[in-house]
C-alpha positions in Angstrom: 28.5 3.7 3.7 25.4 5.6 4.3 24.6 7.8 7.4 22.1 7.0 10.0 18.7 9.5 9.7 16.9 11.1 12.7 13.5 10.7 12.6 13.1 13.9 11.7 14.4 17.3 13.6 11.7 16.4 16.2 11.1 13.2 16.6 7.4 12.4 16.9 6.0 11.2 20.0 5.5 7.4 20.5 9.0 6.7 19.2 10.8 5.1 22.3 13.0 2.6 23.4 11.3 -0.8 24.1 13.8 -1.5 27.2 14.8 1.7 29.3 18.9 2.1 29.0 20.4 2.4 32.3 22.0 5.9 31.3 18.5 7.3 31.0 17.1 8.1 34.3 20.2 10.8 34.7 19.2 12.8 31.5 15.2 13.0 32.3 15.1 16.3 33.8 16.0 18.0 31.0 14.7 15.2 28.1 11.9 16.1 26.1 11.2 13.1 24.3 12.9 9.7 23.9 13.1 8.1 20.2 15.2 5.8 18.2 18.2 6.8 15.7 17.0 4.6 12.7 20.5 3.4 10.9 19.0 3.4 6.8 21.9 0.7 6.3 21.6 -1.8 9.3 24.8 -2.7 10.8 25.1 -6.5 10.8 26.9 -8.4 13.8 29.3 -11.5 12.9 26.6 -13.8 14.1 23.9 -12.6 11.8 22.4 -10.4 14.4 21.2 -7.2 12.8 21.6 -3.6 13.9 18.7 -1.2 13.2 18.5 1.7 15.2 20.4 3.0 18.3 18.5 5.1 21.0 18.1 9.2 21.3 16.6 11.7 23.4 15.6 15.3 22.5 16.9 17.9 25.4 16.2 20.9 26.1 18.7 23.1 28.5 18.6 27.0 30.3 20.4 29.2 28.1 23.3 31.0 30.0 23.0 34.9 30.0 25.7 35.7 31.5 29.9 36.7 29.7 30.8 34.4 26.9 34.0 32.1 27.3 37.0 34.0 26.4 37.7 30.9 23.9 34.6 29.3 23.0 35.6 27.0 20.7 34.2 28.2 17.7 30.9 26.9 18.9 29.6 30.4 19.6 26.0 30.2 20.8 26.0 26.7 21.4 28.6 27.1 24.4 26.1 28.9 26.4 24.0 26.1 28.2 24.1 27.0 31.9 23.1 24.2 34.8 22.8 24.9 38.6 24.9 28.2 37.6 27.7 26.6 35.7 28.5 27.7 32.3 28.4 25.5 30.1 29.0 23.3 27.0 26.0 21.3 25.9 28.7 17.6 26.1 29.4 18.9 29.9 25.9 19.6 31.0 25.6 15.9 29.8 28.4 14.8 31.6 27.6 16.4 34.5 24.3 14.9 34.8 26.0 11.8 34.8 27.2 12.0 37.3 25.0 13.3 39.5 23.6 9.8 38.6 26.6 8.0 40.1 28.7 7.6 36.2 32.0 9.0 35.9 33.0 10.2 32.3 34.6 12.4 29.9 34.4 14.8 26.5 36.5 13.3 25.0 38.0 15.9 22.4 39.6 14.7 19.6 40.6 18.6 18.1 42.3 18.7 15.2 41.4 15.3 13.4 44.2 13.4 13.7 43.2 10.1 15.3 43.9 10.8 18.3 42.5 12.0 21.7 43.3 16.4 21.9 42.2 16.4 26.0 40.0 14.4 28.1 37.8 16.9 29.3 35.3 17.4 32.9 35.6 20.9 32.8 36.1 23.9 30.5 37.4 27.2 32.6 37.3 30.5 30.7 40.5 30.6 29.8 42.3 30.1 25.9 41.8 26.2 24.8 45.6 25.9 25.0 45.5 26.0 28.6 42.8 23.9 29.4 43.4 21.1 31.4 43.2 17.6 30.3 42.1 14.3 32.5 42.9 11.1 30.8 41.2 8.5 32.0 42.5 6.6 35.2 40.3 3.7 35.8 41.4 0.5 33.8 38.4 -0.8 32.7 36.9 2.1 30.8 40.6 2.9 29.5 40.9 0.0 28.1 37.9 -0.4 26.7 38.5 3.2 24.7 41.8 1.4 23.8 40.2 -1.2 22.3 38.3 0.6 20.5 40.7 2.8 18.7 42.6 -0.3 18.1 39.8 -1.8 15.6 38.9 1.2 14.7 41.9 1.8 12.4 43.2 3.9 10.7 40.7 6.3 12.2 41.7 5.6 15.8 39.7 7.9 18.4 38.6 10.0 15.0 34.9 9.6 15.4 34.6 8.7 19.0 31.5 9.9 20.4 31.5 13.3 22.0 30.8 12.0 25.9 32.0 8.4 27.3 31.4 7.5 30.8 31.4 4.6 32.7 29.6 3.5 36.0 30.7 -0.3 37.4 30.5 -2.0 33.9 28.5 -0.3 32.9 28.9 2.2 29.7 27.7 4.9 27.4 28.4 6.8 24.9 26.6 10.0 24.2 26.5 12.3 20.7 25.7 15.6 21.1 24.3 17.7 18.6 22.4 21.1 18.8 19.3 21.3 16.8 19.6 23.7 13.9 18.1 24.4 9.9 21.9 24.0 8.9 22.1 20.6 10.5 20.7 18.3 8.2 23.3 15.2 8.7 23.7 15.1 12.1 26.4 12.2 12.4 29.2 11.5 10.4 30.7 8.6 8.8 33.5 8.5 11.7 30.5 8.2 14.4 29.0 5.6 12.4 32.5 3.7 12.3 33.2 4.2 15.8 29.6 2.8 17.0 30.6 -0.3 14.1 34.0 -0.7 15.9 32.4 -0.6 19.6 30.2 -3.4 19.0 32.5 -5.5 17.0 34.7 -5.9 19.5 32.1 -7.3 21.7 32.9 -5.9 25.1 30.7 -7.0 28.4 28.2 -4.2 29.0 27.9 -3.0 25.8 25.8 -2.8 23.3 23.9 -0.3 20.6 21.7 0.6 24.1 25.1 2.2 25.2 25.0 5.2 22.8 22.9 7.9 22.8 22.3 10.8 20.3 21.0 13.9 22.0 19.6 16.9 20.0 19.1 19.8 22.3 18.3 23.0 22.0 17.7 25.8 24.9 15.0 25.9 27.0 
């Protein structure tokens, strides 16, 4: 199957979303510029319906100055975003403007590759990955709905879930998150494609392709 392109490594102006997702409003401090994730092999839905492009935002976040994590990942630089003096990751900063928006959420690490969730992460403390602490999910509806997903999405399972899912009422997002670098060229892989196919195949309330976003950020 063939990747989905980004309209280029900034996207040009004019390139927005025709309805405004509801997830939106809580990333426009920090957005640049909205556009939409063109897919160059249109997903088609069992009732013909077809699938061209998802939406994306370009972000832009304070760079933190301050000690590196202890364990950071192997993201180096790109665990360094800092927001109202918290370090850190660029999927947290996300989350946590979320929900400052009202959504409750996750990164939900899937380390290691094997199908399956690592940790469900709201924090990362500066301490080695082993011991950081995970948060599965406790609300039915959205844990279910993850569930769900994995189920259809076999064999891959959670392999290719989207970096950041949260969940407000019924409603539901999922954000990719991707720093914007010359050694980037394919910025999603076939598991993120699969995962998106799998989420709206199984034709949950609330969601749709206007439930994922791809961010590309870089520092401010």
């Amino acid at each position: 199957m063939t990747l989905p392109r980004y309209c280029g490594p900034y996207p040009e102006p004019g390139q927005v979303t025709a309805s405004v997702p509801t997830w939106m409003s809580a990333l426009e401090p920090f957005t640049e510029r909205e556009f939409r994730v063109e897919l160059t092999v249109p997903i088609t839905m069992p009732a013909g319906r077809m699938i061209h492009d998802v939406p994306g935002v370009v972000m832009r976040f304070p760079q933190w100055t301050g000690t590196p994590f202890v364990d950071d990942f192997g993201k180096k630089s790109a665990a360094m975003v800092e927001l109202n003096g918290e370090h850190l990751f660029a999927e947290l900063a996300i989350l946590r403007l979320l929900e400052k928006d009202g959504w409750a959420g996750r990164w939900v690490n899937t380390y290691g590759g094997g199908g399956e969730v690592w940790k469900f992460l709201t924090e990362w403390k500066d301490v080695p990955r082993a011991e950081q602490r995970s948060r599965p999910i406790e609300d039915a509806e959205p844990r279910q709905l993850l569930a769900r997903i994995a189920g259809f999405n076999k064999p891959r399972r959670y392999k290719g879930c989207w970096d950041v899912f949260a969940w407000r009422g019924s409603e539901f997002v999922f954000v990719e998150c991707k720093r914007n670098s010359a050694k980037t060229k394919d910025l999603v892989s076939k598991e993120k494609l699969e995962w998106l196919r799998s989420t709206l195949y199984i034709g949950a309330d609330g969601v749709s392709e206007e439930s994922f976003c791809f961010v590309q950020w870089d520092y401010a």
